[in-house]
DOZA-400177 format. One line per field, with one value per residue (C-alpha): x, y, z; residue in one letter; chain; residue number from 1. Coordinates in nm, 2 decimals, m for minus. Example, Ala and Ser with C-alpha at 12.3 -4.5 7.8 and 13.67 -1.06 7.14 Angstrom:
BEGIN
px: [1.23 / 1.37]
py: [m0.45 / m0.11]
pz: [0.78 / 0.71]
rest: [a / s]
kette: [A / A]
nr: [1 / 2]
This chain:
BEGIN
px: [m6.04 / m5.68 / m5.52 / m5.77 / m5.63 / m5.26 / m5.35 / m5.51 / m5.26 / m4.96 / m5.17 / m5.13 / m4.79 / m4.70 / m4.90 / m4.68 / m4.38 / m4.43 / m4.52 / m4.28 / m3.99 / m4.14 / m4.12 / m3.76 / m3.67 / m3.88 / m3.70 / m3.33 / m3.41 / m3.47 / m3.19 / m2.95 / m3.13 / m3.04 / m2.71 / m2.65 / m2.78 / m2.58 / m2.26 / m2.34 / m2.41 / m2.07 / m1.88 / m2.07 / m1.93 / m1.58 / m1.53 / m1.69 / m1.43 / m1.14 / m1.21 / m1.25 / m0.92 / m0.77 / m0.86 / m0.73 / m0.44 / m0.28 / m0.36 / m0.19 / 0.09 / 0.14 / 0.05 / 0.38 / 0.62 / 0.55 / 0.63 / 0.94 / 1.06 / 0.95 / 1.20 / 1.07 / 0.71 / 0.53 / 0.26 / 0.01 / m0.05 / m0.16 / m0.02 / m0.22 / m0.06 / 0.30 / 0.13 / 0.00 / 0.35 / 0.49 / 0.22 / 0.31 / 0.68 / 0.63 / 0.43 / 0.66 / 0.94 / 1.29 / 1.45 / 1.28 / 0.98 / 0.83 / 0.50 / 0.42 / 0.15 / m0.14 / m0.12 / 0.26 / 0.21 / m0.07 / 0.16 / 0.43 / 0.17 / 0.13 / 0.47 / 0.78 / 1.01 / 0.88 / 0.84 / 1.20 / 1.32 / 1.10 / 1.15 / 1.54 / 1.43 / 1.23 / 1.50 / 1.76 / 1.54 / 1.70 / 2.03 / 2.02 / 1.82 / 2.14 / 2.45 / 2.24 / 2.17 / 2.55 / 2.67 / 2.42 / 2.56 / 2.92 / 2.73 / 2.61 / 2.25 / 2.02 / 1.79 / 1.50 / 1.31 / 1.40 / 1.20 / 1.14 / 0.82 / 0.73 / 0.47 / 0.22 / 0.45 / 0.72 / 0.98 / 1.13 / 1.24 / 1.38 / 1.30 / 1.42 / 1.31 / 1.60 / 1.69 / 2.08 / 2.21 / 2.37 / 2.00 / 1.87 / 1.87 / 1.72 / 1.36 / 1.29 / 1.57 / 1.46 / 1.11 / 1.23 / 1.49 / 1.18 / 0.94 / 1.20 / 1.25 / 0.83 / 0.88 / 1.14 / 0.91 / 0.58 / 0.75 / 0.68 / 0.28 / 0.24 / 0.47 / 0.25 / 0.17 / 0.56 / 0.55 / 0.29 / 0.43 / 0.75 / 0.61 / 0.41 / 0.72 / 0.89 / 0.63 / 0.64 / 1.05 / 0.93 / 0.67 / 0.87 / 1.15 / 0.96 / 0.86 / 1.21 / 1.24 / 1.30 / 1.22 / 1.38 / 1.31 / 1.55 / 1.52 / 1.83 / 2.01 / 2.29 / 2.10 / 1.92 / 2.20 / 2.32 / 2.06 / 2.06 / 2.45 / 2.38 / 2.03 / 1.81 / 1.54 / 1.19 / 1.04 / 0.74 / 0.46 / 0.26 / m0.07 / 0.09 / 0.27 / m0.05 / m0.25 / 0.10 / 0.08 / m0.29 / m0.30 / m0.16 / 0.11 / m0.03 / 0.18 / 0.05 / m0.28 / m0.27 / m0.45 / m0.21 / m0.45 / m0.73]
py: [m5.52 / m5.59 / m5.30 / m5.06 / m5.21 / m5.21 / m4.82 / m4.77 / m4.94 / m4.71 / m4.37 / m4.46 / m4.58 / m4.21 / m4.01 / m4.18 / m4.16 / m3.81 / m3.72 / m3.90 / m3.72 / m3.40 / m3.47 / m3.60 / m3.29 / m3.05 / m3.22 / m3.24 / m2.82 / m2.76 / m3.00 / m2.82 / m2.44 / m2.56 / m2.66 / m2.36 / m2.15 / m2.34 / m2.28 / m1.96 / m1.90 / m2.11 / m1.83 / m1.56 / m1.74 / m1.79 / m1.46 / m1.34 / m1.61 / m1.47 / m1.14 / m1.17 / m1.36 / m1.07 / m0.81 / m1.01 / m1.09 / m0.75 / m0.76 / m1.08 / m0.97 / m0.68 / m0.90 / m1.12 / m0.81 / m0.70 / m1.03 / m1.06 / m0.69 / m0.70 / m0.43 / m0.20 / 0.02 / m0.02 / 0.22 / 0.21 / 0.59 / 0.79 / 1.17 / 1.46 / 1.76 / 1.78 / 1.86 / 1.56 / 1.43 / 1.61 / 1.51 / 1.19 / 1.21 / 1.43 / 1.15 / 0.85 / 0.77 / 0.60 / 0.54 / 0.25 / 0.39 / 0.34 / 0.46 / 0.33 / 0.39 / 0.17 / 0.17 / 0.09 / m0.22 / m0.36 / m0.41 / m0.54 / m0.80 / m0.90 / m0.89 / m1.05 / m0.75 / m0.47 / m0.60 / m0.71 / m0.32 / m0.19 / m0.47 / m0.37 / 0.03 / m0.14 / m0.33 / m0.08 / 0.18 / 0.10 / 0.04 / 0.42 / 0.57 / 0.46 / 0.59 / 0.93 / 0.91 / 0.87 / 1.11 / 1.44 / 1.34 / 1.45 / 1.78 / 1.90 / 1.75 / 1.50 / 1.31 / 1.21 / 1.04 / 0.87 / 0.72 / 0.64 / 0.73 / 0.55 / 0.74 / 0.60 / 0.68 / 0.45 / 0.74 / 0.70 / 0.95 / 1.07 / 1.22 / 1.30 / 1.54 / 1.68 / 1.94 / 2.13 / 1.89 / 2.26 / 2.49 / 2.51 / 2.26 / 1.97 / 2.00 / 1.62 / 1.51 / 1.76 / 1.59 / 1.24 / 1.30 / 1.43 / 1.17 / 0.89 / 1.09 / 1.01 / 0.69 / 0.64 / 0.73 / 0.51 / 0.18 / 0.01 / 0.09 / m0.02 / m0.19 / m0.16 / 0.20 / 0.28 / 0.10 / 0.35 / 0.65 / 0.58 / 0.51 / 0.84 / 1.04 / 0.92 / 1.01 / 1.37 / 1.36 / 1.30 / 1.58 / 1.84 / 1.74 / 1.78 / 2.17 / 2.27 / 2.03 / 2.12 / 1.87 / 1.79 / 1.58 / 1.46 / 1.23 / 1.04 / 1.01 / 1.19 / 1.51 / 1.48 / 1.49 / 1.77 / 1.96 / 1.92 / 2.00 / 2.32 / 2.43 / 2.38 / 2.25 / 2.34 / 2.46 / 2.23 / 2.44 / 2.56 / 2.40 / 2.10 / 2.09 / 2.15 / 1.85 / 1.63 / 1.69 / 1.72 / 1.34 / 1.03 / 0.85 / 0.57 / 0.49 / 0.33 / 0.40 / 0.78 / 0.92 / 1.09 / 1.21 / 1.35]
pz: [m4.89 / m4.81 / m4.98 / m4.83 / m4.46 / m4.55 / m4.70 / m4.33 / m4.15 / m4.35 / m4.33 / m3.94 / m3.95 / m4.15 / m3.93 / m3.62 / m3.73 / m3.83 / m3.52 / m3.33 / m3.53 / m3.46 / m3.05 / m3.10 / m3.29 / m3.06 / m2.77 / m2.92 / m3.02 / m2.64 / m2.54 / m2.74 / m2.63 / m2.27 / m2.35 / m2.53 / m2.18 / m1.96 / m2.14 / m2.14 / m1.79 / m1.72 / m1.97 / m1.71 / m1.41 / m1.55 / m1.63 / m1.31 / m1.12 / m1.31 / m1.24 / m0.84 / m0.83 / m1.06 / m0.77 / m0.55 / m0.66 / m0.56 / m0.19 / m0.18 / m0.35 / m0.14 / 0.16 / 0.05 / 0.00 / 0.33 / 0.48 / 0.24 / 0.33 / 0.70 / 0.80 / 0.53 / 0.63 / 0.27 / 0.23 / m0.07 / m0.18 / m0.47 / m0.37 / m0.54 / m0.40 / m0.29 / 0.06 / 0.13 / 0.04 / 0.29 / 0.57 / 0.50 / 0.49 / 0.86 / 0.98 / 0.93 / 1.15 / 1.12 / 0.77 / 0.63 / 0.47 / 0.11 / m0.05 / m0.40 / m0.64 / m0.64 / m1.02 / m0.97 / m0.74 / m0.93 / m1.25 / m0.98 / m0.89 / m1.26 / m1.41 / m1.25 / m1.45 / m1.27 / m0.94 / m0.98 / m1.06 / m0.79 / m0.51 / m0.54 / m0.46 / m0.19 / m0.08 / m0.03 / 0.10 / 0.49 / 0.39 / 0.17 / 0.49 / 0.73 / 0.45 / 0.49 / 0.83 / 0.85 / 0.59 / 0.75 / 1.13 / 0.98 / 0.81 / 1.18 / 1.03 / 1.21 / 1.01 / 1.14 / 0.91 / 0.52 / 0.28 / m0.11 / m0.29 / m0.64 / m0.81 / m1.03 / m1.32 / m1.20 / m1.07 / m0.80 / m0.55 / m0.17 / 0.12 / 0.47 / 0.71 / 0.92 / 1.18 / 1.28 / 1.55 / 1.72 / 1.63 / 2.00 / 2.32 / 2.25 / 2.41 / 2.36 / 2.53 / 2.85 / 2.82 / 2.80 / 3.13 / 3.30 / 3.20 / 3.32 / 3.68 / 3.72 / 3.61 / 3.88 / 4.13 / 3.99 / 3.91 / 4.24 / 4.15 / 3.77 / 3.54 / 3.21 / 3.30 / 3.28 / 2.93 / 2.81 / 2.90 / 2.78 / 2.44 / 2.47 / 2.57 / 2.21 / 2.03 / 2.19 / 2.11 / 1.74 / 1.71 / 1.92 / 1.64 / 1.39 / 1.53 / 1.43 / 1.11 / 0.81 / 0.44 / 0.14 / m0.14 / m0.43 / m0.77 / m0.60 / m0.26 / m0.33 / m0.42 / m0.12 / 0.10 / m0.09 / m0.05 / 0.34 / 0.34 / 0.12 / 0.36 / 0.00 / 0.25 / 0.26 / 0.61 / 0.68 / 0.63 / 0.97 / 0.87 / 0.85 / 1.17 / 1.36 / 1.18 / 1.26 / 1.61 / 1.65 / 1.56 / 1.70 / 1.61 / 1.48 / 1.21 / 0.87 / 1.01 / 0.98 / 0.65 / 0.57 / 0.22 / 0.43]
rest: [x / x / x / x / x / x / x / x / x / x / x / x / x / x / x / x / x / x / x / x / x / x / x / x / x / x / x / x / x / x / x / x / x / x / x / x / x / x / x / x / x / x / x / x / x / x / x / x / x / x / x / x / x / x / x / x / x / x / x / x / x / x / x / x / x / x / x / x / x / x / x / x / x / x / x / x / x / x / x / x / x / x / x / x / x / x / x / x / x / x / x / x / x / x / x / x / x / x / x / x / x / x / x / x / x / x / x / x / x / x / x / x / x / x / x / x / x / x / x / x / x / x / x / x / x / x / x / x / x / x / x / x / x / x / x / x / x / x / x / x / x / x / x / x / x / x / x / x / x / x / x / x / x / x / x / x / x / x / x / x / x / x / x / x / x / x / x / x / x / x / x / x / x / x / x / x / x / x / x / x / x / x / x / x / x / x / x / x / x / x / x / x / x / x / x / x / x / x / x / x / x / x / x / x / x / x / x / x / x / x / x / x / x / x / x / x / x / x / x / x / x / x / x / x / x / x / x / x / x / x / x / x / x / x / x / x / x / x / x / x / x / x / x / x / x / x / x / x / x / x / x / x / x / x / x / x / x / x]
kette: [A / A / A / A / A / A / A / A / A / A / A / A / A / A / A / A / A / A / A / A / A / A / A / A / A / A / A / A / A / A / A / A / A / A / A / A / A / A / A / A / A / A / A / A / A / A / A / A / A / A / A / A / A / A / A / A / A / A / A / A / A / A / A / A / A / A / A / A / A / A / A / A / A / A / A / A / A / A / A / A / A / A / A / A / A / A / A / A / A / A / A / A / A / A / A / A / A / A / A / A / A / A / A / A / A / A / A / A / A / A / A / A / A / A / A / A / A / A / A / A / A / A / A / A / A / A / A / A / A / A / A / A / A / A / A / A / A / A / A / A / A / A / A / A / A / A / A / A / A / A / A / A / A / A / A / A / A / A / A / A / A / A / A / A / A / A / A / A / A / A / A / A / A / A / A / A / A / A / A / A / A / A / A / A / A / A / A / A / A / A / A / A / A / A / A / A / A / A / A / A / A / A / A / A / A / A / A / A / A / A / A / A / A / A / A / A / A / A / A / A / A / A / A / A / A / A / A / A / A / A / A / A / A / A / A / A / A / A / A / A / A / A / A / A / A / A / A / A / A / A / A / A / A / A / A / A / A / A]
nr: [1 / 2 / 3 / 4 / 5 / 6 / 7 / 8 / 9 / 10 / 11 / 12 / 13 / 14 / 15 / 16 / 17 / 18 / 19 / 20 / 21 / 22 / 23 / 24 / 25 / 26 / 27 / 28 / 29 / 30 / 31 / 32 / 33 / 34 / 35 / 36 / 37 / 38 / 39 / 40 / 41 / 42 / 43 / 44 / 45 / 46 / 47 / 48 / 49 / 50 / 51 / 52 / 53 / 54 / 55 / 56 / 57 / 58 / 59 / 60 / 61 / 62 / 63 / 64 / 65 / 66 / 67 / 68 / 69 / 70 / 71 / 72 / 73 / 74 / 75 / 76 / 77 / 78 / 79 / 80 / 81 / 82 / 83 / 84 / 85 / 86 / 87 / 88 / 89 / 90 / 91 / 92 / 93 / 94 / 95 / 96 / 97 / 98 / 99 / 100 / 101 / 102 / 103 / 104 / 105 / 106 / 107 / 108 / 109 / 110 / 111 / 112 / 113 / 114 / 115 / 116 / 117 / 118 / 119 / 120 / 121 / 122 / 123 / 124 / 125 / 126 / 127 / 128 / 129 / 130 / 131 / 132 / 133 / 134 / 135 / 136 / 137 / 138 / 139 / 140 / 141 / 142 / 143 / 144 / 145 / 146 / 147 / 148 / 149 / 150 / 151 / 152 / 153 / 154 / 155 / 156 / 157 / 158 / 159 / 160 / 161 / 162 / 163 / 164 / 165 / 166 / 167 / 168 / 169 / 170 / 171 / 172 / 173 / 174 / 175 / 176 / 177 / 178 / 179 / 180 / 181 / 182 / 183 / 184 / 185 / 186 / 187 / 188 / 189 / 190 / 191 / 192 / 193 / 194 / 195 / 196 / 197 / 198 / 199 / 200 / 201 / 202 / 203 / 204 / 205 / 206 / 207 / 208 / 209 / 210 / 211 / 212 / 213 / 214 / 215 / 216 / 217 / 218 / 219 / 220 / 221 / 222 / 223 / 224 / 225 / 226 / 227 / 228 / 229 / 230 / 231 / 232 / 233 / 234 / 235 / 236 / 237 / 238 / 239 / 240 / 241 / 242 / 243 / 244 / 245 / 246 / 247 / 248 / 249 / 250 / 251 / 252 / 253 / 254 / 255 / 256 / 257 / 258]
């Protein structure tokens, strides 16, 4: 009688423990299937956190160079046809102006070797746009505007758009005497409105300079200022000078691809 209790009592025991360890391994096999999901989904988010701080990582490099070149207008631009090229370089002003390649400053904002080559171009863009500015004045040439492109294969190359300093009478100066007379007689009424016009009469010195502008562009500075002394210029294209002067001047703002 008591071996057929102590064979009940170890069938029950068996059939326990067997089922017990069957739980604990069912439990540790979704334990470890959780584990395995969650890592997972971490992976997912890692990548998608590194890639979001990837893209970003351009605009605030570019955000940085134009705080560290403050007296340089950096535009971002991918040219397709030599004239949008030229509508931009007819729509910048003064000799501090540099487009580069959106494929070009993205490396720059991942490797400290190019920036460094292109951040000197960028750098002695103003300085370069003075020498010129300097060196044409001597050739009976005024330049009106100067500025460095850096195309998405990495070459770099100059601009300016100039006009003959003798060709006719200078119409913006006419306007811009005129303009100051009206002033004259309106400053007692408005102080800000004598602000405005005066910045609307330069920007109609720039366009009616541009009418009788001429372009040039070059692989190096020198060249370019050749090519002024030596009248290789290109006339700026009629088209363009009517979308020029049928927009504003509103700088970096202008799309100058449309």
């Amino acid at each position: 009688m008591s071996m057929e209790i102590n064979s009940a009592y170890s069938s029950v025991y068996e059939s326990t423990y067997t089922a017990k360890k069957s739980e604990t391994e069912k439990q540790q096999t979704v334990s470890k299937n959780s584990a395995d999901k969650t890592k997972q989904a971490g992976s997912v988010k890692n990548a998608y956190e590194t890639k979001t701080s990837a893209s970003q990582t351009t605009d605030e490099y570019l955000r940085a160079l134009r705080q560290k070149y403050s007296n340089v207008n950096i535009t971002v631009a991918d040219f397709s046809s030599e004239k949008q090229r030229k509508s931009y370089s007819l729509g910048c002003s003064g000799y501090n102006n540099v487009a580069i390649s959106s494929s070009v400053l993205e490396k720059m904002a991942s490797d400290s070797v190019t920036a460094a080559k292109y951040e000197k171009v960028i750098a002695d863009t103003p300085k370069l746009g003075e020498e010129s500015k300097k060196h044409l004045e001597a050739e009976g040439v005024e330049l009106v505007s100067y500025g460095t492109v850096i195309d998405k294969n990495g070459k770099v190359t100059y601009w300016g758009v100039g006009r003959s300093l003798d060709a006719v009478e200078n119409l913006g100066t006419v306007y811009k005497e005129k303009v100051q007379k009206q002033l004259e007689e309106k400053r007692a009424k408005k102080k800000e409105e004598e602000k405005n016009q005066e910045q609307k009469a330069e920007k109609i010195i720039i366009k009616e300079k541009q009418q009788e502008a001429r372009i040039a562009i070059a692989e190096t500075k020198e060249e370019l200022l050749n090519k002024f002394k030596t009248n290789e210029t290109d006339e700026i294209p009629t088209d363009i000078k009517e979308e020029i002067l049928a927009k504003e001047n509103t700088g970096g703002n202008v799309d100058y691809l449309a």
